[in-house]
N, CA, C and O atoms as CSV, one atom per row, in Angstrom:
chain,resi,resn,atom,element,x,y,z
A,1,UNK,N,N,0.801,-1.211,0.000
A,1,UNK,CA,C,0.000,0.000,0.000
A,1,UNK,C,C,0.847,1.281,0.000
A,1,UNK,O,O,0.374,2.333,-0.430
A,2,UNK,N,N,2.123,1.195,0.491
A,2,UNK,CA,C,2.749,2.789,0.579
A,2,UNK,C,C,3.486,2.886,-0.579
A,2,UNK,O,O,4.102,3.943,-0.714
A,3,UNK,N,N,3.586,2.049,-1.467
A,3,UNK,CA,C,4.262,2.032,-3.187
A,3,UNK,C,C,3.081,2.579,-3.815
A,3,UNK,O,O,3.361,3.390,-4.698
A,4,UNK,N,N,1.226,2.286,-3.540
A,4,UNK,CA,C,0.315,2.291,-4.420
A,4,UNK,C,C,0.331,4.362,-3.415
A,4,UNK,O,O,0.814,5.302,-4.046
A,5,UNK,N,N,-0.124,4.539,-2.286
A,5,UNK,CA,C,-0.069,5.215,-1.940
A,5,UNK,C,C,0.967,6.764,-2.703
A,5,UNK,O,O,0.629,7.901,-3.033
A,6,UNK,N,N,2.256,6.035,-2.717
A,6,UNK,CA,C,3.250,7.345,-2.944
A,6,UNK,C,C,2.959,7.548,-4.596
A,6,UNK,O,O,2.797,8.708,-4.977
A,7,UNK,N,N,2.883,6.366,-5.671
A,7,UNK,CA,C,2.525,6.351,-7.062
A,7,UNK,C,C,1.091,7.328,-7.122
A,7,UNK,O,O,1.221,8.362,-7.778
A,8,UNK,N,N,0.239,7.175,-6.726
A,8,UNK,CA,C,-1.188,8.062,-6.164
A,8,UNK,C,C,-0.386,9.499,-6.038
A,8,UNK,O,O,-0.333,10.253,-7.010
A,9,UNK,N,N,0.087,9.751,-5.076
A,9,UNK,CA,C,0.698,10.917,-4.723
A,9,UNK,C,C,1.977,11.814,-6.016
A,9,UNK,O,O,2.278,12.992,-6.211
A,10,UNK,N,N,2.377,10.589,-6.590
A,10,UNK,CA,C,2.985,11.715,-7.889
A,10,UNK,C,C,2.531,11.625,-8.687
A,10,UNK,O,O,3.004,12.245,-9.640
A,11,UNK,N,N,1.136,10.699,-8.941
A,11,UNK,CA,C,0.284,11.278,-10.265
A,11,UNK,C,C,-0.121,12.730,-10.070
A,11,UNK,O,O,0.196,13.732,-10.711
A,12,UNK,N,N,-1.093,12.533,-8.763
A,12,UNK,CA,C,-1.903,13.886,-8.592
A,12,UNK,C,C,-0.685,15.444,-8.795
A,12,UNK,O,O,-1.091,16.481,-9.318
A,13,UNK,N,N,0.470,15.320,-8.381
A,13,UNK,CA,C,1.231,16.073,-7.802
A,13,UNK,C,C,2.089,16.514,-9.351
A,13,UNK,O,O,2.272,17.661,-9.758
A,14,UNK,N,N,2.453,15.435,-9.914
A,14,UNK,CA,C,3.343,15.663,-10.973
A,14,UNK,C,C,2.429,15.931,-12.667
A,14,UNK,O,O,2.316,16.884,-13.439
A,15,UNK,N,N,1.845,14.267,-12.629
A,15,UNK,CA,C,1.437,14.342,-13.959
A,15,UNK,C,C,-0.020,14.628,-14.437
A,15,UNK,O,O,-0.417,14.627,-15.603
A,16,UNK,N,N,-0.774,14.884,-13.248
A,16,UNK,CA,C,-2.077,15.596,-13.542
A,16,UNK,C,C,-2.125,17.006,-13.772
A,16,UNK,O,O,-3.100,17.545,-14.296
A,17,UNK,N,N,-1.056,17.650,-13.379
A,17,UNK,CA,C,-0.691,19.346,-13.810
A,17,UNK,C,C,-0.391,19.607,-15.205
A,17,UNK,O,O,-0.742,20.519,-15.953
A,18,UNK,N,N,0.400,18.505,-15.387
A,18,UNK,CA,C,1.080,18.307,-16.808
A,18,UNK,C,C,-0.304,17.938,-17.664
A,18,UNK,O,O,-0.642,18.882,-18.378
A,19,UNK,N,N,-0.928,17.109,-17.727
A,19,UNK,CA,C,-1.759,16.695,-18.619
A,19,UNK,C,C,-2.982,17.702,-18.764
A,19,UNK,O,O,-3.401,18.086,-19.856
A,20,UNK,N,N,-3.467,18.058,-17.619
A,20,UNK,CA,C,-4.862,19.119,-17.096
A,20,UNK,C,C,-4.219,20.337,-16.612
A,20,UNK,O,O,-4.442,20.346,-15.402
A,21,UNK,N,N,-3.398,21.582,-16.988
A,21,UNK,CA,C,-3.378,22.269,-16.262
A,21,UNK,C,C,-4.146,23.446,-15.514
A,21,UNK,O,O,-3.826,24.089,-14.514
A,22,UNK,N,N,-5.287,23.511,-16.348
A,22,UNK,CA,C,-6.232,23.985,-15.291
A,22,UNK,C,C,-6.909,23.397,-14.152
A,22,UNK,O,O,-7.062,23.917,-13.047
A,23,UNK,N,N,-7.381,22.015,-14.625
A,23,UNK,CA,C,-7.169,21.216,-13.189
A,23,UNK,C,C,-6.503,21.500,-11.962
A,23,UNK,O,O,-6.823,21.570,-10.776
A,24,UNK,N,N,-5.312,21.662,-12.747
A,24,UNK,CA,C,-4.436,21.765,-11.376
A,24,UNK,C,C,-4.434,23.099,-10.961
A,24,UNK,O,O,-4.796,23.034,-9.787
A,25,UNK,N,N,-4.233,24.296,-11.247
A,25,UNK,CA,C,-4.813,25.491,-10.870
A,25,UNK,C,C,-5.926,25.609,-9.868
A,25,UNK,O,O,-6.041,26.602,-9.150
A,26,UNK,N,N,-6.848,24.455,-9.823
A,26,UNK,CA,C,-7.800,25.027,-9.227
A,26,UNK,C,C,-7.897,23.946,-7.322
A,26,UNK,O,O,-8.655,24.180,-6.382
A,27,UNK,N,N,-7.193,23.232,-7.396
A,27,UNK,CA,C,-6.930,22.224,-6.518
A,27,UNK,C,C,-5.775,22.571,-5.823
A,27,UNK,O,O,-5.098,23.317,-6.532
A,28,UNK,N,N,-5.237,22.348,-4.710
A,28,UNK,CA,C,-4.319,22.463,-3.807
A,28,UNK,C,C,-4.138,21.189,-2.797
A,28,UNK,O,O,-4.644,20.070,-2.721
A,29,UNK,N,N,-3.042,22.017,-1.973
A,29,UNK,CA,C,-2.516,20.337,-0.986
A,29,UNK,C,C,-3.658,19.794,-0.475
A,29,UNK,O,O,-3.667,18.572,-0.626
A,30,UNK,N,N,-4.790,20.301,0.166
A,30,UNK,CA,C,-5.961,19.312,1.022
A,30,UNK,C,C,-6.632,18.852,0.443
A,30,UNK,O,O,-7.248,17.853,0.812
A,31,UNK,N,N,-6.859,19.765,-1.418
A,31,UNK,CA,C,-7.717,18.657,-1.933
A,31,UNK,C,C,-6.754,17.356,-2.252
A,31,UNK,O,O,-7.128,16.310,-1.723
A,32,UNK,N,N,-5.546,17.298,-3.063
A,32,UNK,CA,C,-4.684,16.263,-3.181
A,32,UNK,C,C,-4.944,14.994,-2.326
A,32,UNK,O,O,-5.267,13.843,-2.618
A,33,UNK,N,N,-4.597,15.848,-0.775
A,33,UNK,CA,C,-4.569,14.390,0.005
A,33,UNK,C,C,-6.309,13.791,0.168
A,33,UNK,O,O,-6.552,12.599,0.360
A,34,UNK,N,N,-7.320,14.785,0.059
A,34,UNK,CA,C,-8.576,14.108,-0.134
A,34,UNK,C,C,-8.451,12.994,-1.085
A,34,UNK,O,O,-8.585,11.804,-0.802
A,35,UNK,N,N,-8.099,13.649,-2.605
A,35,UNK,CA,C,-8.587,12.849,-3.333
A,35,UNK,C,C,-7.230,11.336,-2.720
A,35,UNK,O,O,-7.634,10.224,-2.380
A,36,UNK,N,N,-6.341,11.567,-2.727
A,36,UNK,CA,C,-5.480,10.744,-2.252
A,36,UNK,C,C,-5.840,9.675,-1.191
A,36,UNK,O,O,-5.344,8.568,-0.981
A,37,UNK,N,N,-6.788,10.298,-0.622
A,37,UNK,CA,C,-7.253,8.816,0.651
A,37,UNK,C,C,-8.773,8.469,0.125
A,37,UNK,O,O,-9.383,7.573,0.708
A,38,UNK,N,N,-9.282,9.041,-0.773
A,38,UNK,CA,C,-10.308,8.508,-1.406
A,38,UNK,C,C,-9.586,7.200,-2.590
A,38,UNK,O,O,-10.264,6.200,-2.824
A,39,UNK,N,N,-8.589,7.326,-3.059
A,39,UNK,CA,C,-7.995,6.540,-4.142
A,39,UNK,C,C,-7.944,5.165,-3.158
A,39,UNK,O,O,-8.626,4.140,-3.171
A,40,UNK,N,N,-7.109,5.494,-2.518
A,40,UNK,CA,C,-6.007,4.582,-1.384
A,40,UNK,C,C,-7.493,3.500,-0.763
A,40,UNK,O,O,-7.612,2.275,-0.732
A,41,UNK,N,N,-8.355,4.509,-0.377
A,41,UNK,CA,C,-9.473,3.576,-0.144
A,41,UNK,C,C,-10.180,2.623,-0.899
A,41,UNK,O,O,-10.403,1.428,-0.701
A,42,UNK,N,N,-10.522,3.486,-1.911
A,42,UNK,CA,C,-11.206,2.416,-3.337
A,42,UNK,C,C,-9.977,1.472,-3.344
A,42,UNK,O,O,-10.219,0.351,-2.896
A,43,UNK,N,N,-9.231,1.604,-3.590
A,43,UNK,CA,C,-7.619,0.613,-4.007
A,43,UNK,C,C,-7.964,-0.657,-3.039
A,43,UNK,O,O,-8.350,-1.826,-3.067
A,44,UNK,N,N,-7.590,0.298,-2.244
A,44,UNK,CA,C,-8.198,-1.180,-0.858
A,44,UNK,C,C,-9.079,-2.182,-0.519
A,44,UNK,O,O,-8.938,-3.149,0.228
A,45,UNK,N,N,-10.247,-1.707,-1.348
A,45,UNK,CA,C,-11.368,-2.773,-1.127
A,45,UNK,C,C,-11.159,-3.057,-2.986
A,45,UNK,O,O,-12.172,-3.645,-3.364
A,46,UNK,N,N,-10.703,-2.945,-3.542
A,46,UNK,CA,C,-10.939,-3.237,-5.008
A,46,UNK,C,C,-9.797,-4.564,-4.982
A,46,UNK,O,O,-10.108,-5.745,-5.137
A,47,UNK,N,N,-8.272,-3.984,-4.721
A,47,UNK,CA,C,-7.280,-4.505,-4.573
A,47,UNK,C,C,-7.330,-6.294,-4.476
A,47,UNK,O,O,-6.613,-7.026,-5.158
A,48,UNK,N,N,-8.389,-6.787,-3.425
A,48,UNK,CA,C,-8.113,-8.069,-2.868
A,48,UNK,C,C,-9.385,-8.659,-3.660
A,48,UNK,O,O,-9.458,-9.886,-3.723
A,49,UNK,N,N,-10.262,-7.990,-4.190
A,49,UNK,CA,C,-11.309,-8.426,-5.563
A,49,UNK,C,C,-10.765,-9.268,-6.328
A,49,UNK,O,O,-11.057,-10.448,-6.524
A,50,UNK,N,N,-9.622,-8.362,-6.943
A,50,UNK,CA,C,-9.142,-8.365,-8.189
A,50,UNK,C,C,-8.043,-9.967,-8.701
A,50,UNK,O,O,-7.948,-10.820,-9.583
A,51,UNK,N,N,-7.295,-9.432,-7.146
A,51,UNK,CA,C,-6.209,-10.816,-6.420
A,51,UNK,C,C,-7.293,-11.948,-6.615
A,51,UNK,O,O,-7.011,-12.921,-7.316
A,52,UNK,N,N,-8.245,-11.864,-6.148
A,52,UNK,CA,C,-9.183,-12.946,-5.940
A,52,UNK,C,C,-9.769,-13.637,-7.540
A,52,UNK,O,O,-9.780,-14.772,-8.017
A,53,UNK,N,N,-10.050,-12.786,-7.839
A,53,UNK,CA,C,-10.479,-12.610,-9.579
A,53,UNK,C,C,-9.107,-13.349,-10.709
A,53,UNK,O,O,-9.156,-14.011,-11.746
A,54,UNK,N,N,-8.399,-13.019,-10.177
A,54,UNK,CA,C,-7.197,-13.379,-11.155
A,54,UNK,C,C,-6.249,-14.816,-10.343
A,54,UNK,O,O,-5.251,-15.276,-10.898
A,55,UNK,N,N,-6.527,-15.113,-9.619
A,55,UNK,CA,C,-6.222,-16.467,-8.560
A,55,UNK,C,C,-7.426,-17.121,-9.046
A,55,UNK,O,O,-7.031,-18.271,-9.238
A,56,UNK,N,N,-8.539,-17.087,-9.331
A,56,UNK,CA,C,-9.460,-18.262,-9.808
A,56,UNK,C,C,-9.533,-18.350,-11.349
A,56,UNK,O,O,-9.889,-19.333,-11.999
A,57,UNK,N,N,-9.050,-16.908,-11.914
A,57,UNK,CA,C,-8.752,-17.893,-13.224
A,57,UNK,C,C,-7.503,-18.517,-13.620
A,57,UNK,O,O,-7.440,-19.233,-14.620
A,58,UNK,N,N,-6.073,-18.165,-12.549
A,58,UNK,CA,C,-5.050,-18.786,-12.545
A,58,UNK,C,C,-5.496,-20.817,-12.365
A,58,UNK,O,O,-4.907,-21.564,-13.147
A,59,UNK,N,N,-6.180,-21.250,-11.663
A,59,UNK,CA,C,-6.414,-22.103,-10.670
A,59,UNK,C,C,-7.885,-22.852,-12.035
A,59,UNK,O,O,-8.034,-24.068,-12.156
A,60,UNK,N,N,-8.411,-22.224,-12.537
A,60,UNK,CA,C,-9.137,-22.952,-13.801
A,60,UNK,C,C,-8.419,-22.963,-15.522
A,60,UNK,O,O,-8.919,-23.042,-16.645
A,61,UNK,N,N,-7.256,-22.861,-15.084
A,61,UNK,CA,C,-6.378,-22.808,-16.616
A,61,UNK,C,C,-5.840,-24.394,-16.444
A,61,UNK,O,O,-5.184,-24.694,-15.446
A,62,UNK,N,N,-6.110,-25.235,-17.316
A,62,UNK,CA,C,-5.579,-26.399,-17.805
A,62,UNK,C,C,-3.784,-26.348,-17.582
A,62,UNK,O,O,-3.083,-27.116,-16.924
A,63,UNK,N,N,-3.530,-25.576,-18.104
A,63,UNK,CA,C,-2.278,-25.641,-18.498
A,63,UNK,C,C,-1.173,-25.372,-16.592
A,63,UNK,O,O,-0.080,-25.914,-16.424
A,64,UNK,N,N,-1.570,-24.845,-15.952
A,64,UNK,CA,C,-0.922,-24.634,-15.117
A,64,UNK,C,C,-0.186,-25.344,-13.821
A,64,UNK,O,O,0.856,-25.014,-13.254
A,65,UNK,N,N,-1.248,-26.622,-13.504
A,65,UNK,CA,C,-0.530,-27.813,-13.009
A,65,UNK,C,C,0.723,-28.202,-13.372
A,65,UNK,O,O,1.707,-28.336,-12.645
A,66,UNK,N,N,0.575,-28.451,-15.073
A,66,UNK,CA,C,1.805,-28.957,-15.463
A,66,UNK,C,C,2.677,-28.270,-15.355
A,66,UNK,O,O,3.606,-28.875,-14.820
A,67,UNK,N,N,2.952,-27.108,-15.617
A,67,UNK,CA,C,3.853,-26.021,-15.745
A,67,UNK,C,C,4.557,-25.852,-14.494
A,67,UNK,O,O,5.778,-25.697,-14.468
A,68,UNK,N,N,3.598,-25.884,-13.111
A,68,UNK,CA,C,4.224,-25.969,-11.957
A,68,UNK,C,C,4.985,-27.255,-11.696
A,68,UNK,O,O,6.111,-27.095,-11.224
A,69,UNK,N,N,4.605,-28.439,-11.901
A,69,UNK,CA,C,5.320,-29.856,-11.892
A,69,UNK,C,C,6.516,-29.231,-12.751
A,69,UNK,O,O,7.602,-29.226,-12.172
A,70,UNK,N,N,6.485,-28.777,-13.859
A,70,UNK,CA,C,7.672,-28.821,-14.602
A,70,UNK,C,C,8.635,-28.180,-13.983
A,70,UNK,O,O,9.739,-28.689,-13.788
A,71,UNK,N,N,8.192,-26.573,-13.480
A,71,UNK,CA,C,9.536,-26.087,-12.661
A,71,UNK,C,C,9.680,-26.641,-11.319
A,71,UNK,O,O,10.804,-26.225,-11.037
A,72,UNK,N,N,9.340,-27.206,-10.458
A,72,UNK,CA,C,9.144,-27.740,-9.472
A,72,UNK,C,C,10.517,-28.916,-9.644
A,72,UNK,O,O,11.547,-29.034,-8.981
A,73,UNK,N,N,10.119,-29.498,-10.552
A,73,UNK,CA,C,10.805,-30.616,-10.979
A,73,UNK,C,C,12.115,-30.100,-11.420
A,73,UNK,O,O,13.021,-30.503,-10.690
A,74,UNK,N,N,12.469,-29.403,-12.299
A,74,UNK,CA,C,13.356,-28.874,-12.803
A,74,UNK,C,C,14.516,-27.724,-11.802
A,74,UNK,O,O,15.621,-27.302,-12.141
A,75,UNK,N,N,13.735,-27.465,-10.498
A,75,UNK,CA,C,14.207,-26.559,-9.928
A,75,UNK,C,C,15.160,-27.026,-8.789
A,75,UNK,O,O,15.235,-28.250,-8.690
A,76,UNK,N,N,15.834,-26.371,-7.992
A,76,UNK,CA,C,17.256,-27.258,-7.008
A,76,UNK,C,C,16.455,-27.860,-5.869
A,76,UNK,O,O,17.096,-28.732,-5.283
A,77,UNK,N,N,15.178,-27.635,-5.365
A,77,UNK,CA,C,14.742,-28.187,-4.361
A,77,UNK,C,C,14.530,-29.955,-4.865
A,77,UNK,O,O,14.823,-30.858,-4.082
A,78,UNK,N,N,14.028,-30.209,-6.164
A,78,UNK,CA,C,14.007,-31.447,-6.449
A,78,UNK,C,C,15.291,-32.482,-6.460
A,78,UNK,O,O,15.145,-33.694,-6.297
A,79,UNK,N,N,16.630,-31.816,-6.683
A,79,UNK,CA,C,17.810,-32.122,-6.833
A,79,UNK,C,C,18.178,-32.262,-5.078
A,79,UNK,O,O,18.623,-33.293,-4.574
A,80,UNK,N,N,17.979,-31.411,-4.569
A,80,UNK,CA,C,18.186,-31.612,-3.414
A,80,UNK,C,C,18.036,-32.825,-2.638
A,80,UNK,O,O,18.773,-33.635,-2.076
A,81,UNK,N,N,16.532,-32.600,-2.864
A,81,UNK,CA,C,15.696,-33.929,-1.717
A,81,UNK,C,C,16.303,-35.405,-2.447
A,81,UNK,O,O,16.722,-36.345,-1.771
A,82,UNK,N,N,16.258,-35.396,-3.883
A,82,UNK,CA,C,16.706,-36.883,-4.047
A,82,UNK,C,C,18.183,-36.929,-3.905
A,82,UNK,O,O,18.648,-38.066,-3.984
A,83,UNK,N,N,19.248,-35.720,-3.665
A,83,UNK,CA,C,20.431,-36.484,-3.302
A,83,UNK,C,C,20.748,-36.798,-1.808
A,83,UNK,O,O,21.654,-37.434,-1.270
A,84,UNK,N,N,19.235,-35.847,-1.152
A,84,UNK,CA,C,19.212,-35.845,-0.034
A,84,UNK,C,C,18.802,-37.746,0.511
A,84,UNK,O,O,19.446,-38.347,1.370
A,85,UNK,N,N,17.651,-38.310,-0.240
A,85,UNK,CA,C,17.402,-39.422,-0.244
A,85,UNK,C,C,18.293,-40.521,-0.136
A,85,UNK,O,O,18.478,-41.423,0.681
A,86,UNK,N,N,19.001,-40.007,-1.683
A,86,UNK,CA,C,20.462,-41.056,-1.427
A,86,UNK,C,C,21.115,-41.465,-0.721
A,86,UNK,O,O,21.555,-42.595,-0.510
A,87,UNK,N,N,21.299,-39.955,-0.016
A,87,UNK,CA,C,22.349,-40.111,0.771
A,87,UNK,C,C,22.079,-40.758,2.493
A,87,UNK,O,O,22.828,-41.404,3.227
A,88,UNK,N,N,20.851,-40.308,2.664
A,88,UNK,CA,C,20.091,-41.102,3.866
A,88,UNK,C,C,20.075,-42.654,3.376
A,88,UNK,O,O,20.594,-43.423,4.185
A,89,UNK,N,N,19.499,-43.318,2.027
A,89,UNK,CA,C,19.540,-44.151,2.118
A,89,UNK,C,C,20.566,-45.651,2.611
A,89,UNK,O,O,20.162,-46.795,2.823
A,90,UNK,N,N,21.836,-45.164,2.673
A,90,UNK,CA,C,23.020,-46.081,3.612
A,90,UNK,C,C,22.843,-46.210,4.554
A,90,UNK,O,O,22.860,-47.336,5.051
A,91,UNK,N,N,22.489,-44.700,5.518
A,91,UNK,CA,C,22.466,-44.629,6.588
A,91,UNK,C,C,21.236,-45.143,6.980
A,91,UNK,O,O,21.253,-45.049,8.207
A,92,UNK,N,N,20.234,-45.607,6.658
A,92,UNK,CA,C,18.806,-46.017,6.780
A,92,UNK,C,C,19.379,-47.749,7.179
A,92,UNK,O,O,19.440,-48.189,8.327
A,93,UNK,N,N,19.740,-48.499,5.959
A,93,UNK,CA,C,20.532,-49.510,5.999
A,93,UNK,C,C,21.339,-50.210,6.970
A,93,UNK,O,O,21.191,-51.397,7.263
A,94,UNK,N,N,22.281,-49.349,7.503
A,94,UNK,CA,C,23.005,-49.167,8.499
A,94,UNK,C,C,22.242,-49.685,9.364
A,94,UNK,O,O,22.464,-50.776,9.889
A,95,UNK,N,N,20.767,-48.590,9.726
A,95,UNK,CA,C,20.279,-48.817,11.178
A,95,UNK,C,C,19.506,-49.746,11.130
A,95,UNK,O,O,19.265,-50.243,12.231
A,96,UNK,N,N,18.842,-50.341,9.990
A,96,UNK,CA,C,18.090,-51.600,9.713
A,96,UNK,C,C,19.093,-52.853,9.960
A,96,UNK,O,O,18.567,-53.875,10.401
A,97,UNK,N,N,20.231,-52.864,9.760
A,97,UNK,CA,C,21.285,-53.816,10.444
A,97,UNK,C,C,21.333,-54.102,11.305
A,97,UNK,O,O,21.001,-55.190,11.773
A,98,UNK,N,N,21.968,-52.796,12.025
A,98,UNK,CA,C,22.276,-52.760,13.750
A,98,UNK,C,C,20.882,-52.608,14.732
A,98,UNK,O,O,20.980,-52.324,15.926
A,99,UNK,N,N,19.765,-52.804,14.153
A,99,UNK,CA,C,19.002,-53.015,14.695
A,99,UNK,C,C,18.610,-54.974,14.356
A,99,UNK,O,O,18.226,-55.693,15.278
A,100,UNK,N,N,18.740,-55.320,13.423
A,100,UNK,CA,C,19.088,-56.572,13.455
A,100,UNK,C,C,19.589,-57.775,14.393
A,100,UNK,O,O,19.120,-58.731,15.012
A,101,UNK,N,N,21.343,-56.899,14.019
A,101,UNK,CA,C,21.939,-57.276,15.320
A,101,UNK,C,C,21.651,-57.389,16.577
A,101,UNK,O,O,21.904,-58.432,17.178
A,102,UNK,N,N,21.125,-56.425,17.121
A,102,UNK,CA,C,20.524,-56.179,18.520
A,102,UNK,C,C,19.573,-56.577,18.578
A,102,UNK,O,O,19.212,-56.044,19.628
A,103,UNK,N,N,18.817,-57.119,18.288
A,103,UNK,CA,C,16.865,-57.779,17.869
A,103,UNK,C,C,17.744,-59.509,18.065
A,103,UNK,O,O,17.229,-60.310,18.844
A,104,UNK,N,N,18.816,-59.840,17.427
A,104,UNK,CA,C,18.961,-61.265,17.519
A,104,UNK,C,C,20.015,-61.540,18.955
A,104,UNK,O,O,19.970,-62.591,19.593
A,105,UNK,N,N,20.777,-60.589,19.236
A,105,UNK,CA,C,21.163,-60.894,20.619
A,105,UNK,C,C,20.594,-60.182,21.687
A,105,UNK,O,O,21.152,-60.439,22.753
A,106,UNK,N,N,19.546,-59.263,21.774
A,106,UNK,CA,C,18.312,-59.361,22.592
A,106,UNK,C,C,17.904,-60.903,22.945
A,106,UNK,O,O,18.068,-61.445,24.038
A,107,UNK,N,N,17.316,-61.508,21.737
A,107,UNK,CA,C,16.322,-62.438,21.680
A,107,UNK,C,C,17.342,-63.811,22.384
A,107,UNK,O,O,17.155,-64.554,23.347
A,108,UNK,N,N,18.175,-63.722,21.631
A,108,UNK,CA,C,19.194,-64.782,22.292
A,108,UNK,C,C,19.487,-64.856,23.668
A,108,UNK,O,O,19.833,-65.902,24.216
A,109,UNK,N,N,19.369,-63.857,24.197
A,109,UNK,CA,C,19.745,-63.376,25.977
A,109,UNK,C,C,18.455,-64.225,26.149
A,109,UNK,O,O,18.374,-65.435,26.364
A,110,UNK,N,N,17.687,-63.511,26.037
A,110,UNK,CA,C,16.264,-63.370,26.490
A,110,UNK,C,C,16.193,-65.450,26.741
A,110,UNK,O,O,16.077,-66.070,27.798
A,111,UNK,N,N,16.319,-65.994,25.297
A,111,UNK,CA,C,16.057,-67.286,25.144
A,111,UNK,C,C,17.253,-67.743,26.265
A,111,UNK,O,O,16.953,-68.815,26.790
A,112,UNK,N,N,18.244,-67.309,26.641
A,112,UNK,CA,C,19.069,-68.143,27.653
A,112,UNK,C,C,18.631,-68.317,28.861
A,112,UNK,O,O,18.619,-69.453,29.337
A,113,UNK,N,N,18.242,-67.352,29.497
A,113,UNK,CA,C,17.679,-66.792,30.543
A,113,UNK,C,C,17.087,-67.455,31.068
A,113,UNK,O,O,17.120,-68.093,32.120
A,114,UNK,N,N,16.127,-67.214,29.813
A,114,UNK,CA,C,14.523,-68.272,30.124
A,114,UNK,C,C,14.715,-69.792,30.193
A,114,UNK,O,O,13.875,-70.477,30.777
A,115,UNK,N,N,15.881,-70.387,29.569
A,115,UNK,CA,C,15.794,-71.720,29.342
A,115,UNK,C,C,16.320,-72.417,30.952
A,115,UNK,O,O,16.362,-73.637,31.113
């Protein structure tokens, strides 16, 4: 809002003199900031319409699933996670072993014990 706000503020200020200059002759600083918080307002309730308006026809375009899979796919987070995978996968291994190990001389104690 203070980018849409200050852009508001050098239309009225700069290029509405230029284009209308009797306009501007007849207006001064309080009308400016009137019309200026009248803009800023409409902006505001129009603003999240519009977002809304252009997010549902983003979201009914055929084409856009794929397009996201494609960079998604194509992008370093995908590279990441599967070398990330890889590289867990030894260590996964590892503990599926040594949990092995320990599962059969658990059980072995256990069976002495008892016998």
């Amino acid at each position: 809002m203070p980018q849409i706000e200050s852009h508001i503020d050098f239309f009225l200020r700069e290029k509405l003199p230029k284009s209308m200059p009797m306009v501007a002759m007849l207006i001064g600083d309080k009308t400016i900031g009137q019309i200026k918080e009248v803009f800023v307002s409409e902006i505001s309730v129009l603003f999240p319409q519009l977002i809304g308006q252009y997010a549902d026809g983003l979201l009914e375009d055929d084409r856009l699933y794929p397009m996201l899979t494609e960079k998604l796919q194509s992008a370093a987070v995908y590279s990441y996670i599967s070398g990330t995978q890889s590289k867990l996968k030894g260590l996964f291994s590892k503990v599926k072993w040594g949990a092995l190990v320990f599962g059969l001389i658990y059980g072995l104690l256990i069976g002495l014990i008892a016998a």
